[in-house]
C-alpha positions, 0 to 999 in steps of 0.5 A: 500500500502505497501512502502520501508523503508531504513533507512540512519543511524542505531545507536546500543548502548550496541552493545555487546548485538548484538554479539555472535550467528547470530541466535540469536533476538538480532543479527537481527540488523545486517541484512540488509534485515530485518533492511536495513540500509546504516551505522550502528553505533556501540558503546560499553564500553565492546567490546566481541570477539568471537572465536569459540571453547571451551567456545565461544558462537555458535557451531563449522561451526555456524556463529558468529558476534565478534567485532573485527576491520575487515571492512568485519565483521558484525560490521565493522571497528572501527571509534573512540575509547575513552578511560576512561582516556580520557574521564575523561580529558574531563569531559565527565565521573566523575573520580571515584574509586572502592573500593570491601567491604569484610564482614568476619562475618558470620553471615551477610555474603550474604551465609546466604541469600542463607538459610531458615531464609536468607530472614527473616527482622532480618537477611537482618537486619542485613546485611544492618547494616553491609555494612551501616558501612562497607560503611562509614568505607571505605568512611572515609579511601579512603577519598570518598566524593560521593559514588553512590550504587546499589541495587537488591531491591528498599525497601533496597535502600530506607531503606539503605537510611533512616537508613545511617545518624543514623550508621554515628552518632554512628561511629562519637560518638565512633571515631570522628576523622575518621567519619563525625557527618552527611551525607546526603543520598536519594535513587532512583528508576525506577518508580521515575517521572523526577522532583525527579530524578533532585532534588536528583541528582542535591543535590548529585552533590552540595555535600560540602567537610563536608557533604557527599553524598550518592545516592541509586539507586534500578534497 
């Protein structure tokens, strides 16, 4: 025996994920024979407005779900809005700074990865050396305490990791008054159980103003 199912609630996270085409599998959730719902709650960091034309996502006459505040669209009027600046006040979100590393070496630059040796150990070798001291020459100049990295791949974070506290020595040795003589640094991963993911961030946030922290995350 087949029952109705109507959900009360409907929450989206990522909601911008479900605009642009209404034929689209992501869009799904807008449809209330399909998922009935009596309210939906949409949240977003990245709201997308659509228009249709040149560039937009559908063809001209196809429909398509932007996220403008209209209480007749599929997302409905806009019920809150919380700014980073706020949110930052709060202690909601930790106030941050992003800082955009430029290696003019053409030697380590991330054309060579696009090459026939690109993905040779000495080339990414010598790459990940490079941003190892672009990142703390940087650190040291903006004054960063806590820095937090991503990677593409789970083996460069784990070795970015391990290989950090030795360039920190070297750039300490030739300028010991910009580098610190230590960091501390550990490395994550999607396969990582609970119990780690605690224990590195919980060593990452107990940072102290001598040492720095730096976390690794590989998606």
């Amino acid at each position: 025996m087949n029952l109705p199912i109507t959900l009360r609630l409907g929450k989206t996270d990522e909601a911008h994920r479900t605009s642009g085409r209404l034929g689209k599998p992501w869009a799904v959730v807008h449809d209330n024979q399909r998922i009935p719902s009596l309210r939906r709650l949409y949240m977003t960091a990245t709201p997308r407005l659509w228009q249709l034309g040149e560039g937009s996502e559908g063809a001209p006459g196809e429909l398509v779900a932007s996220m403008e505040d209209d209480p007749g669209g599929p997302f409905g009027a806009r019920c809150y809005t919380l700014t980073l600046s706020e949110a930052i006040g709060r202690g909601v979100c930790a106030p941050y700074q992003v800082v955009c590393v430029d290696i003019t070496d053409t030697e380590v630059q991330a054309a060579r990865l696009l090459g026939a040796g690109g993905r040779s150990d000495e080339v990414r070798g010598a790459r990940l050396a490079a941003l190892q001291a672009a990142l703390l020459k940087a650190s040291s100049e903006e004054g960063f305490r806590r820095t937090l990295v991503f990677h593409h791949l789970v083996r460069e974070a784990e070795a970015f990791a391990a290989g950090l506290g030795g360039v920190a020595a070297q750039l300490h040795a030739a300028d010991p008054g910009l580098y610190p003589e230590s960091v501390w640094a550990d490395w994550l991963c999607g396969e990582h159980k609970a119990g780690r993911r605690r224990r590195v961030l919980g060593e990452f946030a107990a940072g102290t103003a001598r040492w720095w922290r730096r976390v690794f995350w590989a998606r």
